[in-house]
C-alpha positions in Angstrom: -34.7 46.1 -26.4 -36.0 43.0 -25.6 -37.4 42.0 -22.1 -35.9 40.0 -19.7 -37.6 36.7 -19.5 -38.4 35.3 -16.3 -39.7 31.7 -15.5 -42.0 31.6 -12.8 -42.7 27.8 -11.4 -45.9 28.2 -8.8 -48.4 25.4 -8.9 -51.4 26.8 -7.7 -52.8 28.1 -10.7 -54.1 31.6 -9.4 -51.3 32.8 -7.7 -48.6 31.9 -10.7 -51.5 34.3 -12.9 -51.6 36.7 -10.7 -48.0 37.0 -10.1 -46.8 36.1 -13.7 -49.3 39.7 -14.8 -47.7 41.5 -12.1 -44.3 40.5 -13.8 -45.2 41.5 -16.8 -46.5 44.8 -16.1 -43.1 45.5 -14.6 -41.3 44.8 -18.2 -40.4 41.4 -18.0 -41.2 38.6 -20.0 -42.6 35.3 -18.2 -42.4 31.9 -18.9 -45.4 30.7 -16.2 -45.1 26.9 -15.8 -47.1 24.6 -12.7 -44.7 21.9 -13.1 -41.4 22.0 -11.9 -40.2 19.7 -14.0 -41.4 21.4 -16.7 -39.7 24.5 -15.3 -36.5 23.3 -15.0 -36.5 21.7 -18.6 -37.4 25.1 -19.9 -35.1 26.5 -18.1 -31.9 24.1 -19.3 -33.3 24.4 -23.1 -33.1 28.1 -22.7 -31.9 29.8 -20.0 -33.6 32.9 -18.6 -32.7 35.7 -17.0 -33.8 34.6 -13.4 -36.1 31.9 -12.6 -39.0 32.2 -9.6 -40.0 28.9 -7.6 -41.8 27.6 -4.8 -39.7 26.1 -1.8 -42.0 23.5 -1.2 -43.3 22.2 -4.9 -45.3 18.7 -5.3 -42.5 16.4 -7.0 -39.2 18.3 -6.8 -38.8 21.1 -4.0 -37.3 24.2 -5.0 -34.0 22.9 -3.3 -33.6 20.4 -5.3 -34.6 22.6 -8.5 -32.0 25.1 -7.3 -29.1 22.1 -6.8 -30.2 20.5 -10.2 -29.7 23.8 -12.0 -26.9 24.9 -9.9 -25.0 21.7 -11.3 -25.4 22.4 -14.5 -23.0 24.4 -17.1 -26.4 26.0 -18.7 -27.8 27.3 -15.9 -24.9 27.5 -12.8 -25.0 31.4 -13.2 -28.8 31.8 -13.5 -30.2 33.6 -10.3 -32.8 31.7 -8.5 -35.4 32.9 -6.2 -37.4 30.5 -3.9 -40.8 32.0 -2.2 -42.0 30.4 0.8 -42.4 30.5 4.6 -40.9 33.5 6.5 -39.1 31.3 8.7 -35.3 32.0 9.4 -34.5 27.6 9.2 -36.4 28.1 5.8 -33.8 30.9 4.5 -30.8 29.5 5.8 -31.7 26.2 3.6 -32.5 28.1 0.8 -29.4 29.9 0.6 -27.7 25.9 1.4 -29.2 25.0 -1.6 -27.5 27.9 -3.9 -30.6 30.1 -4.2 -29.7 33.9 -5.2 -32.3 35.3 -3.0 -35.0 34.2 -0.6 -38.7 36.0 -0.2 -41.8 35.3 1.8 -44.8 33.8 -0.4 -46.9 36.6 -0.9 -44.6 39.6 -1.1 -44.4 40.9 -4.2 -42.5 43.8 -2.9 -39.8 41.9 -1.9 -39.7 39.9 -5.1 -39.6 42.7 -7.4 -36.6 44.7 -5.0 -34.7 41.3 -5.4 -35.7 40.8 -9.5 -35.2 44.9 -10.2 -32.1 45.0 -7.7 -29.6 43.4 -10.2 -30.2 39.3 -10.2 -31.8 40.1 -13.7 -28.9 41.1 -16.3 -30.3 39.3 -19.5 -29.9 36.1 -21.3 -26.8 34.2 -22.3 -26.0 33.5 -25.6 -28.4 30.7 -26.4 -24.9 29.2 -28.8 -23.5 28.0 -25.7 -26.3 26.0 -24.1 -27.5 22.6 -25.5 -31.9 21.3 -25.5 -32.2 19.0 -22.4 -36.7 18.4 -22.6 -38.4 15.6 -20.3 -39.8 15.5 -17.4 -38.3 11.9 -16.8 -35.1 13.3 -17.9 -35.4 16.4 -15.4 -36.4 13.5 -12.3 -33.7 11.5 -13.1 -31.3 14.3 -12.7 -32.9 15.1 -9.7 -32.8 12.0 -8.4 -29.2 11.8 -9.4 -28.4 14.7 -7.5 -30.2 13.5 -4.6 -27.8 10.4 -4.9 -24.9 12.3 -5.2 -25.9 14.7 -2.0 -26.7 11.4 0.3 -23.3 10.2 -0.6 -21.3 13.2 0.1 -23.0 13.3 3.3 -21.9 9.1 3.9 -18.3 10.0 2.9 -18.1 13.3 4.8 -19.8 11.8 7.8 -16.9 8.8 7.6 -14.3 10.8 7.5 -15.3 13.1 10.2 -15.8 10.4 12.5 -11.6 9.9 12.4 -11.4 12.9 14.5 -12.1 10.8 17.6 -8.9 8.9 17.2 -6.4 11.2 18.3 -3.5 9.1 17.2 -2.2 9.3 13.5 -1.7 5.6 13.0 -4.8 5.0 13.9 -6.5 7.2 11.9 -5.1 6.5 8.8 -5.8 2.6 9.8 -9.1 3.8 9.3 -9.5 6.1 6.6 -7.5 3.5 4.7 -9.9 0.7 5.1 -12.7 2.9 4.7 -11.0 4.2 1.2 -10.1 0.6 0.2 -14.1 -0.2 0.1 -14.8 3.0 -2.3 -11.7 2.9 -4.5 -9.4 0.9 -5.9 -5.9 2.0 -6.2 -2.3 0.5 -5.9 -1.5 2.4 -2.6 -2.5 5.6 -1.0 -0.5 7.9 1.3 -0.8 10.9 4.1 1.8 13.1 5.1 2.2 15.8 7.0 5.3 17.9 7.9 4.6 18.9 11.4 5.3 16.1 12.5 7.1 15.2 9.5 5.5 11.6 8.8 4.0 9.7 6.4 1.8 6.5 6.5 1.5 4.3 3.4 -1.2 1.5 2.8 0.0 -1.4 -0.1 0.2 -5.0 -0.8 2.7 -6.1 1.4 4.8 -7.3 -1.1 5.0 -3.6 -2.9 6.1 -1.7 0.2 9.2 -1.0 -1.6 8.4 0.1 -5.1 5.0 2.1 -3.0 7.5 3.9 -0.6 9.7 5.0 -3.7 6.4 6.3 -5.9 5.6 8.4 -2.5 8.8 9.7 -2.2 8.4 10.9 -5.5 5.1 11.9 -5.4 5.3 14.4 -2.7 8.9 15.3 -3.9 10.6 14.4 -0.5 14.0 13.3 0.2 15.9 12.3 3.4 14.7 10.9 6.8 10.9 10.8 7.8 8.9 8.6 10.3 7.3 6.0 7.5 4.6 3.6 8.5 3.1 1.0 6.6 -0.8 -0.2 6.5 -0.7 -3.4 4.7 -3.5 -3.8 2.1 -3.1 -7.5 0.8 -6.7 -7.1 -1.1 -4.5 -4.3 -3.1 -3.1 -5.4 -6.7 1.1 -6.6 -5.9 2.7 -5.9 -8.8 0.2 -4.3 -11.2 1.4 -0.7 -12.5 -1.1 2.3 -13.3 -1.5 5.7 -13.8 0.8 8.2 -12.2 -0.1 8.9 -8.8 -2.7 12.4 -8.0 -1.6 14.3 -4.9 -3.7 16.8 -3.1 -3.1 19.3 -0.3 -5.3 19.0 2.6 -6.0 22.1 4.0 -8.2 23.6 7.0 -9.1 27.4 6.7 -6.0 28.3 4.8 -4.1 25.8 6.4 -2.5 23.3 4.7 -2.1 20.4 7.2 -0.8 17.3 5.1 -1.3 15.8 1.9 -2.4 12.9 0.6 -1.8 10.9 -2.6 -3.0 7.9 -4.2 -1.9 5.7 -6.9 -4.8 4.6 -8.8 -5.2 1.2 -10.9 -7.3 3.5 -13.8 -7.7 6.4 -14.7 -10.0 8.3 -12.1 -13.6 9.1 -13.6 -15.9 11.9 -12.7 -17.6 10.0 -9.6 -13.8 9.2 -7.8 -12.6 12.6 -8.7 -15.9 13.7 -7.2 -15.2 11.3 -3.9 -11.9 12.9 -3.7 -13.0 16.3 -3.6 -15.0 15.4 -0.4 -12.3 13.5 1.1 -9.9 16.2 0.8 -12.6 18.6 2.0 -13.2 16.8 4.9 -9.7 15.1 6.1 -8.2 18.3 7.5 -10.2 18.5 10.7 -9.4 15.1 11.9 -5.5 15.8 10.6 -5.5 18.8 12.8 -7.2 17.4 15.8 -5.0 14.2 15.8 -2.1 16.5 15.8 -3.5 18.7 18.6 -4.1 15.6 20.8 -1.0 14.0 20.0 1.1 17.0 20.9 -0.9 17.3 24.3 0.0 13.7 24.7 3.4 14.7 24.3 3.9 17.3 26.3 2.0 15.0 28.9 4.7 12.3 29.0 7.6 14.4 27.8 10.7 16.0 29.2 11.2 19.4 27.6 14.4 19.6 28.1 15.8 16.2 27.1 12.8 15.2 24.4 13.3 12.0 26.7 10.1 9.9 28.4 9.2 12.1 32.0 9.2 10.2 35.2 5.7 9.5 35.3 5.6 8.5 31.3 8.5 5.9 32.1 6.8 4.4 35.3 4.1 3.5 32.8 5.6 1.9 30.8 8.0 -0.1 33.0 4.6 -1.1 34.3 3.9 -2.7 31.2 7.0 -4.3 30.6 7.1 -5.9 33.8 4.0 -7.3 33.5 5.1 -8.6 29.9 8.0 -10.3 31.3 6.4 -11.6 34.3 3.8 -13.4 31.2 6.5 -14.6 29.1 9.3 -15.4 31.6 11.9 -13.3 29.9 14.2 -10.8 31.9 14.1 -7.4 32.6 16.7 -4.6 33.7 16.4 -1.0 34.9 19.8 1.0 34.8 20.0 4.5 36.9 22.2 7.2 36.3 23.5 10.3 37.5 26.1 12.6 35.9 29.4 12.7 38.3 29.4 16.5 39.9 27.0 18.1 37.9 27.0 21.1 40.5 30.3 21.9 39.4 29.3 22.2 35.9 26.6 24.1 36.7 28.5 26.7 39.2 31.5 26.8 37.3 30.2 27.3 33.5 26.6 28.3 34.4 22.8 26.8 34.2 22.7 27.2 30.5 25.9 25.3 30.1 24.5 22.7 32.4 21.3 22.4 30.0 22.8 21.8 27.6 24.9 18.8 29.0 21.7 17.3 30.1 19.8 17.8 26.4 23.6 16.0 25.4 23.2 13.3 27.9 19.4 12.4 26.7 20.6 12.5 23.5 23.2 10.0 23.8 21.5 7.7 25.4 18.6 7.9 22.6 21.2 7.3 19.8 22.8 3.8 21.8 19.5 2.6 23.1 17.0 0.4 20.8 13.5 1.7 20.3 11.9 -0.8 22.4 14.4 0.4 25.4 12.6 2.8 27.9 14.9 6.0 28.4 13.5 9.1 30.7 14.7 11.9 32.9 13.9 10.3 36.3 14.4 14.3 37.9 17.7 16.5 37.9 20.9 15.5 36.4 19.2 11.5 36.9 18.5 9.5 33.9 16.7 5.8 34.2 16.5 3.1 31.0 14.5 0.1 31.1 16.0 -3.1 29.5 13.2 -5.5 27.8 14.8 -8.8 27.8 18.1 -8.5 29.0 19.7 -10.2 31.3 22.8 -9.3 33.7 25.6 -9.6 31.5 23.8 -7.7 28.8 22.8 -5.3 30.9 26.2 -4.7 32.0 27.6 -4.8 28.6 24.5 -1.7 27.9 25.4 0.4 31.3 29.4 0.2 30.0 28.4 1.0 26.6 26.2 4.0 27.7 29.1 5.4 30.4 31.7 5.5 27.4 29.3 7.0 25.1 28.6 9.4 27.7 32.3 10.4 28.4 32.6 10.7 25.4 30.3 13.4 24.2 32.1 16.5 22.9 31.1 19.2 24.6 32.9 22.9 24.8 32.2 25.6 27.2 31.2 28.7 26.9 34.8 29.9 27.4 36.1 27.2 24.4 37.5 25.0 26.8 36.8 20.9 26.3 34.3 19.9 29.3 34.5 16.1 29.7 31.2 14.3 31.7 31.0 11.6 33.2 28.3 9.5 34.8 27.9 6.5 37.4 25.9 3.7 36.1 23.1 1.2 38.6 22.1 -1.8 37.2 19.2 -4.1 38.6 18.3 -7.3 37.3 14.0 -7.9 38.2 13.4 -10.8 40.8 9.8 -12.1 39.5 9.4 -11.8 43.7 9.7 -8.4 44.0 7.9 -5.5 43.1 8.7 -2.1 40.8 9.6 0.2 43.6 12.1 -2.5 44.6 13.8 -3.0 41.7 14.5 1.1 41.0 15.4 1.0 44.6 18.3 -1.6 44.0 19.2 0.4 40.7 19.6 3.3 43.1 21.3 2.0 45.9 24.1 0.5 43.0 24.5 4.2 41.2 25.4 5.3 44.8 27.8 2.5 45.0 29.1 3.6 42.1 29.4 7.2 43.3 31.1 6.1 46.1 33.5 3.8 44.3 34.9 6.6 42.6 32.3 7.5 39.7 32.3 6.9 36.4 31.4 2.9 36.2 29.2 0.9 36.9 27.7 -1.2 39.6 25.6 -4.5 39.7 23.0 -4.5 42.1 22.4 -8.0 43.6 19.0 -9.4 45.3 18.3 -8.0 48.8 15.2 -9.2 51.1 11.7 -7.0 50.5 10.6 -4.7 53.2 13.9 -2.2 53.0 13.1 -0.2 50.0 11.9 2.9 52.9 14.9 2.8 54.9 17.0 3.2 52.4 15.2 6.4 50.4 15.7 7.7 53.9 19.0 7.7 54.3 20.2 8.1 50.9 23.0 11.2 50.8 24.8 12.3 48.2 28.6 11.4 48.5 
């Protein structure tokens, strides 16, 4: 039976002799080289049974030995043992680097326990492997490696970095531009299902024809949250290979996926890019979710999936401070659902849940996205008009109290339950301040209450400076 050959890469000259005897006096045949560059081209031209090296080597360090032979078809299942410093940094960076084993320099016992202990099976058929020689052919595939391990770390670093974002748009604003300067491709696109999204970057004058190719790239139909990222460096009407869609995962969650249309056919280095992106997209996909969802809950009603009362303050900050730039008109309409008690003693709290989940709903469904709508506390709802004057804020409230008495609710006994609501509307003075204007909105809703309930009332301009008395004796009629 032939003996397993062994090639041992040490250059200083005595030890590689003294260890290469010691080798061979324990059955194995060694291939004893100085140069690791020699090593390795023996190695690729006929691959051994395991191969001994040096961490640190003049020329190309056993990592990079380990990587270069690691990455190639020949030689990917040929154990590798590195000898060096017993140091635990040095181990851990050897087994990085793909090594099969890891010994101190100097312990032959160790080496032989690792060589005799199975990482020595025999040779592979030789049929299968092709004659790489060179020692400038061996650097440059080192050097090639090195390339290739510097730009995974760029890209990986990159994408990482999206993690501090903590707001999907964003971060696919990002990865986007920073995919645009490594790729070319029609568009690209990132989904995920929890929320269920997707964000799409294309010419601007594609968005069409890109939205369709992603709907039928990830195989989804009906209603989703789309954005679109518009790429006017991207080719407008140019067609290309079909698109190549890839699940993101984390662990063994799967936490979106993304899929890009490319203007070629991809080649080994952008399939190679991908791979990393993929790799390293999920952790910012998952952390952006997390942070979003914490967001949420922050500014959320549970109940009515509506803006809270602090979330809605907030914002009417912000549009007041828009119109009061821009000199267009602002409204705030208050609500309160007519004898909600009632409801609530006569058909129970569940019951009266789920008139208020109905009541948020509504309003969502009449509103227009860039409306402010919130649970101001209890069975009271606020909205926040952008641009709207009196008369269209009038023509909303009326609107929103038909819609309302009009939701079609049953009890728990079967029975038809129609709610109803009073309606406060305040138009902003530019004099006044926010607490002013929800305390006109208020003092209107009461009017209505006291009216009768169930319409809605106009709040006209009052002096400042009676905002407290009122709030304190406000009553319920």
């Amino acid at each position: 039976m032939q003996a397993p050959r062994i090639i041992l890469i040490d250059p200083d000259k005595e030890s590689r002799e003294r260890l290469a005897e010691h080798l061979r006096q324990s059955g194995y045949s060694v291939t004893a080289e100085a140069d690791p560059a020699e090593g390795a081209a023996q190695a690729l031209s006929n691959p051994p049974a395991a191969l001994l090296a040096d961490l640190f080597m003049p020329g190309i360090s056993g990592v990079q030995l380990c990587r270069l032979l690691r990455a190639e078809p020949a030689t990917e299942q040929v154990p590798v043992v590195l000898r060096g410093p017993n140091t635990q940094r040095d181990r851990f960076w050897a087994e990085r680097a793909g090594a099969s084993g890891y010994v101190a320099k100097g312990d032959r016992e160790d080496l032989l326990d690792l060589v005799l202990g199975g990482l020595v099976s025999g040779s592979v058929d030789d049929d299968f492997f092709f004659h790489i020689s060179g020692e400038n052919t061996i650097r440059d595939r080192v050097a090639a490696q090195l390339d290739q391990a510097l730009f995974e770390s760029v890209v990986s670093a990159e994408v990482r970095a999206l993690s501090v974002l903590g707001e999907f748009g964003a971060l696919f604003d990002l990865f986007s531009q920073f995919l645009r300067q490594v790729m070319d491709y029609r568009w690209v696109a990132l989904a995920t299902e929890s929320p269920a999204r997707v964000a799409i970057h294309s010419h601007p004058a594609s968005r069409a024809r890109a939205e369709a190719e992603v709907r039928a790239a990830f195989a989804w139909a009906g209603e989703r949250e789309v954005l679109h990222v518009d790429a006017p460096e991207a080719p407008g009407a140019e067609l290309g290979p079909p698109a190549m869609v890839y699940p993101i995962q984390l662990v063994n969650l799967e936490v979106g996926r993304l899929a890009i249309a490319p203007t070629r056919p991809l080649d080994h280095r952008d399939e190679a890019l991908m791979s990393v992106v993929v790799r390293e997209l999920g952790g910012p996909i998952r952390i952006t979710s997390l942070v979003e969802e914490a967001q949420r809950l922050a500014t959320v009603d549970p109940l009515t999936s509506l803006l809270n009362r602090r979330a809605f303050l907030r914002g009417l900050d912000l549009e007041l401070e828009r119109s009061r730039r821009h000199s267009y008109a602002m409204s705030v309409l208050l609500l309160d659902v007519d004898h909600f008690k009632k409801l609530n003693d006569g058909h129970g709290h569940a019951f009266g849940d789920i008139v208020l989940a109905a009541v948020g709903a509504t309003l969502s469904r009449q509103l227009r996205k860039v409306d402010l709508v919130a649970r101001w506390g209890g069975e009271e709802f606020v909205v926040g008009l952008s641009g709207t004057d009196s008369r269209g804020a009038e023509i909303v409230a009326e609107r929103l109290r038909a819609a309302v008495e009009a939701m079609p609710l049953t009890s728990p006994g079967g029975d038809r339950v129609v709610v109803t609501a009073s309606f406060g509307v305040a138009i902003w003075d530019r004099l006044e301040v926010r607490d002013q204007l929800l305390d006109r909105a208020d003092r209107a809703m009461y009017d209505a209450k006291h009216a009768g309930r169930n319409r809605v009332r106009i709040s006209e301009s009052q002096p400042s400076g009676e905002v407290d008395t009122w709030r304190q004796s406000r009553r319920r009629p």
